[in-house]
Structure formats: C-alpha cells, structure tokens
N, C-alpha and C positions, 0 to 999 in steps of 0.2 A: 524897550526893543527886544524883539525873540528871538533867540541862540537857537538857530536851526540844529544844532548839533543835539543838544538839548531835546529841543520838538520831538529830535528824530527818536530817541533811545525813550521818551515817556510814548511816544506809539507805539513804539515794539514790546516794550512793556504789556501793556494793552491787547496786542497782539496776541501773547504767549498765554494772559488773562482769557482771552474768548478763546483759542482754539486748542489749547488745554493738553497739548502733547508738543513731543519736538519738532523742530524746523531747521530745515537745511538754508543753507545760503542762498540755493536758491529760491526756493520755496520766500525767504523774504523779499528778494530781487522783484519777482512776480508781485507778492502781494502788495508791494507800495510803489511798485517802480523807479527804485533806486537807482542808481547807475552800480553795477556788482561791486566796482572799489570801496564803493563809501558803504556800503551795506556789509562788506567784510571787515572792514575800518570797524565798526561798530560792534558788531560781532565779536572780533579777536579782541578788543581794549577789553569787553566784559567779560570773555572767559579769561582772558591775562589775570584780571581781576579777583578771580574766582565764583562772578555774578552768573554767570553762565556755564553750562557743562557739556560734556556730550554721552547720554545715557547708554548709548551705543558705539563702537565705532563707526564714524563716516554716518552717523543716524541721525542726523539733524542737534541743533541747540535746545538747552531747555533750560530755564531760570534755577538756582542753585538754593539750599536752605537759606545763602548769607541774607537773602530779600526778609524773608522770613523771620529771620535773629533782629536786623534790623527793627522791624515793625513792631516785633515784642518788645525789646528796650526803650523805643518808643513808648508803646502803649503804657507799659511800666512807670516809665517815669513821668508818664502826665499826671498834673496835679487831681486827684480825688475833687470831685466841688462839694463847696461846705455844705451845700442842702442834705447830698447825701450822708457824712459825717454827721449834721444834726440827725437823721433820721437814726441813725447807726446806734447814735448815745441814747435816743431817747427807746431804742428797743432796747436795748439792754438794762436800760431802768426799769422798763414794765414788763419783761419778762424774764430777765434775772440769769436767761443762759448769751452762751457768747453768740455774737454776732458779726459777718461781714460783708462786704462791698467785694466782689467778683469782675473781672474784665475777661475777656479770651483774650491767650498768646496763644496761636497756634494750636499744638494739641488738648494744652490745658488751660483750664481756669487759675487766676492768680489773685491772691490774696491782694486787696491794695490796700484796704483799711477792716482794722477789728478795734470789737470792743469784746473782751473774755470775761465770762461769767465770774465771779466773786467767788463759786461755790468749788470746794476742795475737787470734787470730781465734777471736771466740766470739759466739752470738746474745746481740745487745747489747739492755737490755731494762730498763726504769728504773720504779719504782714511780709507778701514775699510767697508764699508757702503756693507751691504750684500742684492742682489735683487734675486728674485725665479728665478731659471736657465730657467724655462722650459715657459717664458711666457715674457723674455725680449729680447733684439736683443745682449745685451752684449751675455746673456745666452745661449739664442741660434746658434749663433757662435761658441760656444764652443763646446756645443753637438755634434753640425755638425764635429767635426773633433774627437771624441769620437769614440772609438771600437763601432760597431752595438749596442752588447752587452750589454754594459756598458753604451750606451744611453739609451736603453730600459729598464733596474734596472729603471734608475732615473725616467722615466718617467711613470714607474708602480707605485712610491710612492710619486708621484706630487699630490700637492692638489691645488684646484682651488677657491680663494675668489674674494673679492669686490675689483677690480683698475678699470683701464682706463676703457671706453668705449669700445675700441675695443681688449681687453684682450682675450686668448684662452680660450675658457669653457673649454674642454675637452685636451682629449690628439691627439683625430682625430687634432682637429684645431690645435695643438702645429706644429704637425705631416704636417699637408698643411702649414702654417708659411714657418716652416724650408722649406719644398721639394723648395715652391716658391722661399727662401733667395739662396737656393744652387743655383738655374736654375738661377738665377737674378747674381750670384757671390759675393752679399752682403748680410745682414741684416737691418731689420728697423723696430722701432718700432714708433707709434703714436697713444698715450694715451694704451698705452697694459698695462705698469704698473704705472705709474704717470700720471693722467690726465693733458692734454694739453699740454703736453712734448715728444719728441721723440728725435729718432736718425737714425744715421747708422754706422753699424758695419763690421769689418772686421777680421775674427781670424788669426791665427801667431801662426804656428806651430816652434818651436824652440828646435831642438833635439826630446826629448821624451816630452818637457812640450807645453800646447795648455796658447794660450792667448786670448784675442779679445782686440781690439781696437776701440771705439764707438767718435762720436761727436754730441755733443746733444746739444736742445735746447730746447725754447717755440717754440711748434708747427708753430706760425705764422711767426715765423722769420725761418724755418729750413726746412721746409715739401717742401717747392721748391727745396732747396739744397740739399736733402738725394745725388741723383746722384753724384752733385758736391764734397759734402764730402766724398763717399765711392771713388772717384776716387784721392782724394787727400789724402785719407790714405794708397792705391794702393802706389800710388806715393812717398808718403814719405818711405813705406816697403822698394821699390827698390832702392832707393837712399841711404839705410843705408846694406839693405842684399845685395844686386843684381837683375838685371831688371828681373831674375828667379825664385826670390823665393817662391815669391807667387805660381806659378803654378809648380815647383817640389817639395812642401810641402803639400800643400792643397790638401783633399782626397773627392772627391765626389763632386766637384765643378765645377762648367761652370767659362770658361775666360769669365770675364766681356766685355761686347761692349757697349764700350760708344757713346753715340747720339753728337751731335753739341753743347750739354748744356754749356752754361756759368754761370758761380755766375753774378747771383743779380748785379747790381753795387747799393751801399749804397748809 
C-alpha cells in the first residue's frame, strides 16, 4: 500500500530534478495542488533536516549537497560485479601497468577497484582515490555516457586548478577533450591531472550504472600504447559481455578503427 506522505516528497524531488532552480512554497502549491499546509509540512521537515535550503532569503527551496553525499556513499559502497574485476586482473596481466574500475560521485570519479602494476615506477592509485570528473580520461568517459543534461549540471559547477600540463582550463577545452575521445572511440589523458602520467580509457555501460575502465602509466612507458591499451580493453569488454556490447550500449560514440599498431615489445 502507498504512503502518500512518501509519494509526495519523491515528486517533489522530481520536481526540483526538471525545473532545476529554486521554489517558493507557493510555486509548489500551484504546481501539484496541494493544499498550502501539507506542502509547507513537507518543505519545513526537509529543510529542518538540512535536505533543503534557501539560496536566497524568501527565494524559494532548493535540494541541499546532503542528496548528493548520500548518492556517493551509495554508489561507493555498491559491490564492483565480478565480470568487471575479471576484466581488471586480466588487463594487468597483459599489459603489466596498473589498472581501474571508475564510477561518478558527483564531481569526481572514484576509484572502486585496482589492480597496480608490479613495476617499481607505476601510476600508484588505491581504491577509494577520488580524481575531478571533468578533467581526467576515467572522468571523462563517464560523462560521455551521461544524460546531455546531467553532463552539463557537472560541468557548470567544475572548477579548474594547478595539475598536469595539459589539463582543461575551461569547460570549452573539457567540452573538445570529450567531442575528440567520442570521435576517437576512447579516452586518454597525458599529464591532464597527474603530471607525467596518463592513460586510456574505455566506459561500460552496465544496465542503468556507467563505469570506465582506464590503464595507465608513466607517460614514457604508455603515450605509445594509449591505441594498444584502449584496444585491449575493447577486447577484454567482449570476451567477458559479447563481441557487441560495447556498441549496443555506448551512446554518442564512433567504432573505434584500429591502425596495424603493435605493443612495444619489452
């Protein structure tokens, strides 16, 4: 049986979702036709709460970071699925630098499972380890498979400090990044957020949840291999989903074409 009480507060939720600025009490009264009590009743329990705030005085409600915090510890503590973990070990067998599994929280990308290279100098990177979405090749692979929408939030409230050398100033540069990683079928970064470190990345759409997949290194052992890595993460996807998954999941993406490239030999 359904707790109108309930009902009410995931519509308002919803609400705050599509019209994406504050609201006054009455402003909610109107849009659902509440009777003013119960729609104030609602209102004052969740800013009592801290779920709600008022960005202005007398300026209407608007949903507070706590949704937000929530949703990360969430997302955080959902279990990793073992396909991806297989996929994980067996890149770091055949390519020998470290490797990890990416979710969004919020502004950043977060570490949820690694396997680290064996080799004395290697991108050190620890499960947990949260990097800026909007300026690394995990993070960016995520976006990329983001509602329009809801890519555009984040990247309205990206801020831009001191990393790599070739980091995005702005949201233009985030904005060419990404467009080039779609048209290319991968991601990569070199020195964007850790100087003299990069990668390449591949996202993994899985139901309704996005992931990315990145392998990384020091720049002068890995900036030859981006191709060869994004194609060996290709490869391990289909050997674990099917030789289709990547391109009946992935939204906004170019099939990669791969050139004659071979790995290095060591």
């Amino acid at each position: 049986m359904a707790v109108r009480q309930i009902e009410n507060m995931l519509a308002l939720l919803e609400f705050f979702a599509e019209r994406q600025e504050p609201a006054t009490l009455s402003d909610v009264v109107r849009h659902f036709g509440w009777p003013r009590s119960s729609a104030f009743n609602i209102l004052s329990t969740l800013a009592d709460a801290g779920y709600l705030y008022e960005p202005r005085a007398r300026g209407g409600y608007y949903p507070s970071s706590r949704w937000q915090q929530l949703s990360s510890a969430f997302a955080e503590g959902e279990p990793v699925p073992e396909a991806l973990r297989t996929i994980v070990a067996e890149l770091g067998e055949r390519t020998g630098e470290t490797v990890w599994i990416s979710a969004p929280s919020g502004l950043f990308a977060v570490l949820l499972h690694v396997v680290e290279s064996p080799a004395a100098v290697r991108y050190a990177a620890g499960i947990g380890k949260r990097v800026p979405i909007h300026v690394t090749a995990s993070g960016q692979a995520l976006l990329s498979q983001m509602p329009k929408r809801d890519c555009e939030v984040l990247l309205r409230r990206a801020t831009f400090g001191t990393w790599g050398r070739n980091a995005a100033r702005s949201v233009e540069e985030v904005k060419a990044q990404m467009e080039a990683g779609r048209a290319r079928g991968w991601f990569m970064s070199a020195s964007y957020y850790s100087p003299d470190l990069g990668g390449a990345t591949v996202p993994v759409v899985l139901g309704d949840r996005i992931y990315s997949i990145t392998v990384a290194g020091p720049l002068y052992r890995v900036s030859e291999k981006f191709e060869y890595h994004a194609r060996e993460i290709y490869d391990a996807i289909a050997r674990e989903f099917g030789a289709d998954h990547s391109a009946r999941t992935l939204t906004g993406m170019a099939a990669p074409v791969w050139g004659t490239f071979r790995a290095p030999v060591e």
